[in-house]
C-alpha positions in Angstrom: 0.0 0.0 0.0 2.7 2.5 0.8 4.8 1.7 -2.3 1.8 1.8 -4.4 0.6 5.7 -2.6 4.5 6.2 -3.0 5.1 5.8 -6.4 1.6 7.5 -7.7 3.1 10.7 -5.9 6.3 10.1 -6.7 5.9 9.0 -10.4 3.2 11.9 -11.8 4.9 15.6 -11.2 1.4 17.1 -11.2 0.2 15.3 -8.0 1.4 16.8 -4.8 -0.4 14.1 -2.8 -2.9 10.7 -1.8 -4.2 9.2 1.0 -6.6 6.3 1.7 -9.4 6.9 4.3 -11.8 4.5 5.7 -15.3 5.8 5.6 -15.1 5.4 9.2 -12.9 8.7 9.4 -9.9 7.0 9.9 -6.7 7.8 7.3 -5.1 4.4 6.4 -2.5 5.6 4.7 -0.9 9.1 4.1 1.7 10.5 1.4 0.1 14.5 1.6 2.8 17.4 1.9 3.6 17.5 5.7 1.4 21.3 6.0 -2.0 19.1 5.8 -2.4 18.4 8.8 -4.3 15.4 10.5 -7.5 17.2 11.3 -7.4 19.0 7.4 -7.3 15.3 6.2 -10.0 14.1 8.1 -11.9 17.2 7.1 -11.1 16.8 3.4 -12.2 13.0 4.1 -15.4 13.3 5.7 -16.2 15.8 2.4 -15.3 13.7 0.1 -17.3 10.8 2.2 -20.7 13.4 2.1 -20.3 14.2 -1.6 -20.1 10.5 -2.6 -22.9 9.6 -0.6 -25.0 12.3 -1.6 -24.1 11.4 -5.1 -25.1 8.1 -4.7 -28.3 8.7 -3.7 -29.3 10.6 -7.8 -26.6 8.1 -9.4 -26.3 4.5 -7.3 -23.1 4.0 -9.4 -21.2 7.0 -8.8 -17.8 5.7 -7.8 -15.9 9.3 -8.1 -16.4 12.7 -6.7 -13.7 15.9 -7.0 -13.5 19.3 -5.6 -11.5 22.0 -7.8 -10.0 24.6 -7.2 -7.8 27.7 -8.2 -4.4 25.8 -8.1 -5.2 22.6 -6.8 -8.2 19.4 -7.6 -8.8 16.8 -5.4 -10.3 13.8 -6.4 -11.6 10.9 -4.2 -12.5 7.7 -6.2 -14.0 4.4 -4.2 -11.9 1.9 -3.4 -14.8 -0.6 -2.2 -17.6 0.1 -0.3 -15.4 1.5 3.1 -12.9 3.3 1.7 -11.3 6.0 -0.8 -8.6 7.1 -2.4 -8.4 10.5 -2.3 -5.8 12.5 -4.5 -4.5 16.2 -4.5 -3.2 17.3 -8.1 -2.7 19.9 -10.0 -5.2 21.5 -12.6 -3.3 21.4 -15.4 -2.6 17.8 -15.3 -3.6 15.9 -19.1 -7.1 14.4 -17.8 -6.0 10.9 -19.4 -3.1 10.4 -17.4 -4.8 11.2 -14.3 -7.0 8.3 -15.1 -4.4 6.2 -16.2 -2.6 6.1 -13.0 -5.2 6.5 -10.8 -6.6 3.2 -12.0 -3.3 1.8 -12.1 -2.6 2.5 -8.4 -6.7 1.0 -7.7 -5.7 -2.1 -9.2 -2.5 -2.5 -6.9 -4.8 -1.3 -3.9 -7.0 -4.1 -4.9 -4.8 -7.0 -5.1 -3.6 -6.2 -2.0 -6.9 -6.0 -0.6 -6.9 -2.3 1.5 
């Protein structure tokens, strides 16, 4: 889990950071810049959390929800049913590589079962 988080940070120079959190407000896993703190994580978390489920409830197959903003996105895509992958990137990242490794680093979540 950490090498996967790890090298979707380290590997795409337009993401400054990802974390996993359990739906249960708990942060599995983090590789944000060290100024987010805890509380900002679980903040950004519970968001993402409320948006989803709010989503869910117009489209029951919503498996994505992002916030944008001036000079940073965040994107939170569904892991399984407890749990997200939430992403901080830049704007001007190409769409389709965004994609490409975020779906990348799901499949590695999922064979390691997180």
């Amino acid at each position: 889990m950490e090498h996967i988080l790890g090298f979707l940070v380290d590997s795409v120079d337009e993401i400054t950071g990802a974390f996993l959190y359990n739906i249960n407000s708990k942060i599995i896993f983090n590789r944000m810049p060290a100024e987010y703190s805890a509380d900002t994580l679980h903040h950004i978390g519970q968001t993402m959390v409320r948006n989803l489920t709010i989503g869910k409830e117009w489209f029951p197959d919503i498996v994505e929800v992002s916030l944008h903003f001036m000079e940073s996105n965040i994107t939170a895509k569904e892991i399984h049913e407890q749990g997200l992958l939430v992403v901080m990137f830049n704007p001007s990242i190409n769409k389709q590589k965004l994609h490409m490794s975020l779906e990348l680093a799901l499949e590695g979540l999922a064979e390691e079962d997180v």
